[in-house]
C-alpha positions in Angstrom: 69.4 87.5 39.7 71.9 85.1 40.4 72.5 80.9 39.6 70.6 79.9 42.1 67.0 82.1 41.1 68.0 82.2 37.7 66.1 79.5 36.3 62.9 79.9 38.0 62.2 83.5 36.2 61.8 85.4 33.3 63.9 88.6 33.6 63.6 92.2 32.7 66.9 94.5 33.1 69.0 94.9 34.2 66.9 98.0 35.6 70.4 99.6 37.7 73.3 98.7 39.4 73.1 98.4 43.3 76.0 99.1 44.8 77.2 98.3 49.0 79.3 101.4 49.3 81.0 102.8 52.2 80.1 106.2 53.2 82.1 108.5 55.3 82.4 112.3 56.3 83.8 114.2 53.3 85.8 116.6 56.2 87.9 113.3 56.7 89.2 112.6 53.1 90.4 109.1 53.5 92.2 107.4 50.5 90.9 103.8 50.5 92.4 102.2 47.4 91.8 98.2 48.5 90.1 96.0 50.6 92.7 95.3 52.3 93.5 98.8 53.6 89.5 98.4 55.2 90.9 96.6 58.1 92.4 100.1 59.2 88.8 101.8 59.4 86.1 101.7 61.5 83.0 100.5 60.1 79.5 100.7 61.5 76.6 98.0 59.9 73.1 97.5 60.9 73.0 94.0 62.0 71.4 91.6 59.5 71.5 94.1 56.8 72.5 93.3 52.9 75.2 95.6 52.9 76.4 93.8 56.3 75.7 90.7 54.8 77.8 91.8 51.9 80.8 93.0 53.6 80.8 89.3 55.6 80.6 87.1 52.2 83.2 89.4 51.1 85.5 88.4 53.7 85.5 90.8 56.5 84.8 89.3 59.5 81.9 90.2 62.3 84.7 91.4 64.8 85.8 93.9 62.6 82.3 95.8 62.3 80.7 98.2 64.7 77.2 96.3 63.8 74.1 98.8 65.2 70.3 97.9 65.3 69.2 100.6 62.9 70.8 103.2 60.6 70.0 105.9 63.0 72.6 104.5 65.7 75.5 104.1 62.5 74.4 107.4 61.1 75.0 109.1 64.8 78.2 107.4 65.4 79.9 108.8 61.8 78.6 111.9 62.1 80.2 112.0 65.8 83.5 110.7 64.2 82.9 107.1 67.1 83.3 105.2 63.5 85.2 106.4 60.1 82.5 104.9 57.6 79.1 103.3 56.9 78.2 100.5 55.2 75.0 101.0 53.0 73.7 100.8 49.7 74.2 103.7 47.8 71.1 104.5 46.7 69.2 104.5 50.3 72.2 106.5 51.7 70.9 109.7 51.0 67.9 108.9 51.6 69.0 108.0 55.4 71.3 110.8 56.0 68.5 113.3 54.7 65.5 111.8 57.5 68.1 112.1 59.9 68.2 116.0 59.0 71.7 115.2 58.2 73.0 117.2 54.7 73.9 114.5 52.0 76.9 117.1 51.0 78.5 116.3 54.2 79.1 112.7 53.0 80.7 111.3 50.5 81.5 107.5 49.2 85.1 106.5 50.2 84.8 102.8 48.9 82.5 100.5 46.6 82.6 97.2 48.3 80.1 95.3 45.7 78.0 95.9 42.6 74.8 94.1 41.6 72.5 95.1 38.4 68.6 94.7 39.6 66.3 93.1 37.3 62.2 92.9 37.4 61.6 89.0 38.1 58.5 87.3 35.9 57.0 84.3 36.6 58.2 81.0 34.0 54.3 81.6 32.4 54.9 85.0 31.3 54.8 85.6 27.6 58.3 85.5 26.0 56.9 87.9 23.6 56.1 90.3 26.9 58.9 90.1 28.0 60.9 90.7 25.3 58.4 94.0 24.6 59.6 95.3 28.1 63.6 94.1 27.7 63.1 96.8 24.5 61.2 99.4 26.1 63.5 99.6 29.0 66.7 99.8 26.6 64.7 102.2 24.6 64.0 104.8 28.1 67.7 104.2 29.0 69.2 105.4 25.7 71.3 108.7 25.9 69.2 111.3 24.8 70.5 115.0 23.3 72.0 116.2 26.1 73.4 112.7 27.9 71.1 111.8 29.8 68.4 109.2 29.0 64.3 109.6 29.8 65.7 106.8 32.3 67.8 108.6 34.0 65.4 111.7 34.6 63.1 110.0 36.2 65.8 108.8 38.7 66.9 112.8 38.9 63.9 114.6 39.8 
């Protein structure tokens, strides 16, 4: 969702946050408080990727990124210690790590670079009624249940 989309859709969400994180070996414990102290790392991409994309409009600068054709390459190269972190979204991180046979426990998120909430897009004809039926059943699942945790964010835990 952003000013440019904004108007052409009905929207349902936000659904969660997506967040470009940078990932590196937990064995390494860097302390990265800014951006600015990015500069000092080195950071692997895959070319053409959003989090790459995100990192750029966020004003690092191509020269400054180990860019690789696939997440397999940048995975390699920080597990080998050839770059200090990863640039990926968090949610697909583990996700790569663990199809590389790689254990997720190893790694841990040094930096946040960007957050986005995700919203379901409707077409301009759907219902306002609908949509405002889903808009409450989704704040309804994502309420804190008894013990913290909302029917929401079970379904993300199992």
């Amino acid at each position: 969702r952003n000013l440019r989309t904004e108007h052409l859709y009905k929207w349902v969400g936000p659904m969660t946050t997506a967040r470009i994180v940078l990932l590196g070996r937990k064995r390494d414990k860097f302390f990265i408080p800014t951006r600015e102290q990015l500069k000092d790392y080195r950071i692997a991409t895959v070319r053409w990727s959003r989090p790459e994309k995100t990192l750029l409009s966020g004003g690092m600068k191509e020269e400054e990124l180990l860019r690789s054709p696939s997440h397999v390459q940048a995975l390699r190269q920080l597990d080998n210690g050839e770059v200090d972190l990863f640039a990926s979204t968090e949610l697909g991180a583990a996700y790569q790590l663990a199809g590389m046979g790689l254990p997720p426990d190893d790694f841990t998120v040094y930096f946040t670079f960007d957050e986005e909430p995700l919203y379901f897009a409707f077409s301009r004809d759907t219902d306002d009624s609908l949509i405002h039926r889903l808009n409450r059943a989704l704040q309804k699942i994502k309420a804190t249940g008894p013990h913290g945790l909302s029917r929401f964010d079970k379904m993300f835990a199992e």
